[in-house]
Structures are given as C-alpha cells and as structure tokens.
C-alpha positions in Angstrom: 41.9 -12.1 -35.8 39.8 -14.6 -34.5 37.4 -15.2 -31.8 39.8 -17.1 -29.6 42.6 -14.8 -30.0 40.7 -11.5 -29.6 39.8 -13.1 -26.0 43.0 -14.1 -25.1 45.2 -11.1 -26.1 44.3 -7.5 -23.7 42.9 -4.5 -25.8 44.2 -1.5 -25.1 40.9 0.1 -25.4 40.0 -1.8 -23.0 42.5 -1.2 -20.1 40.5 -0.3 -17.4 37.1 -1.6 -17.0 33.8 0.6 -17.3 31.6 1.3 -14.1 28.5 -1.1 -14.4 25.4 1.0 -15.3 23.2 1.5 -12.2 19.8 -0.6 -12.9 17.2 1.9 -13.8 14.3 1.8 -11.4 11.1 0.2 -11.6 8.8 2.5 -13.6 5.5 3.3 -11.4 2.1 1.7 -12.3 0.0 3.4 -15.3 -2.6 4.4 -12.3 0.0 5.7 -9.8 1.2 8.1 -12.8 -2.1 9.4 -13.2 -3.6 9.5 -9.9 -3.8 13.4 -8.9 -4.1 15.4 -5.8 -7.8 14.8 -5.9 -7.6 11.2 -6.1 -5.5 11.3 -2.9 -7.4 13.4 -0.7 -10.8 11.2 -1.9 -8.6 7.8 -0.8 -7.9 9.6 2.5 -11.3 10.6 3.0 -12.9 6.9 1.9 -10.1 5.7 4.2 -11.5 8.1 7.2 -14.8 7.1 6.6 -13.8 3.4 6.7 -12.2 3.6 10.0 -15.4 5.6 11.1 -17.8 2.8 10.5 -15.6 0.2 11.8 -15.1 2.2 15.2 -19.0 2.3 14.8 -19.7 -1.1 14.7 -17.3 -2.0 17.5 -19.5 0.3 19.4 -22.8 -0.8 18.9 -21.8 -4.3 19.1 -20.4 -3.6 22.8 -22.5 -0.7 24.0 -25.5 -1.9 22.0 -25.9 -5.0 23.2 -25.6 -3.6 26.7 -28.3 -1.5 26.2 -30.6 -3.7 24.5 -30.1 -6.0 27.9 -30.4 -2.7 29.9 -34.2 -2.1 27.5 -35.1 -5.9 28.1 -34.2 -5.6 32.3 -36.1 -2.8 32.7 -39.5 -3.8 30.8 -39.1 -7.4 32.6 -38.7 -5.4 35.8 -42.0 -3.4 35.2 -44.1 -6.1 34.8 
C-alpha cells in the first residue's frame, strides 16, 4: 500500500483516537533538588536579617538625623 493510500483509507486500528499525553512538567532546577531543610531555614534567616538592617537604616536616617540636629541645637544653645 502506499503512502497516499494508507492516508486516505480509515484503519481500523485506528477507530477512535488516543487521549493526547498530558505534557510532563517542568523538571526543577539542579539547586532546588538539592537544597535541604537547612538551606531553607538559613535563606529565611538571611532574609530576616535583611529586612532587619533595612528597617535599621530607615531609622537612623529619620530619627538620626533628628537627633544629630537635636545634639547640634543644644551645643549652639549652650554657648
């Protein structure tokens, strides 16, 4: 049978057509297989102590440069 004919005429092996396979999913990265309880909990507490010296330095940027003005007030004051 040829190529043109085999498309042409229905198989009857072929009578109803097979479910698509459902696409596999993505496979994780190499590090996020081997990444361990350990490795979380030291990402959550590097994360903590990011946050930590950010909300630092928002501090001493607004309450320390009121004080510094406060420091500077007072020793102009005494003179």
């Amino acid at each position: 049978m040829s190529r043109l004919a085999s498309l042409s005429t229905p198989q009857r092996s072929r009578a109803s057509p097979s479910p698509s396979p459902s696409p596999a999913p993505a496979p994780a990265s190499p590090s996020r297989q081997t990444e361990t309880t350990h490795h979380r909990m030291l990402k959550l507490v590097l994360a903590e102590v990011r946050n930590v010296l950010s909300t630092w330095d928002e501090i001493l940027l607004v309450d320390g440069m009121r004080v510094g003005k406060g420091c500077i007030d007072e020793a102009t004051e005494m003179e």
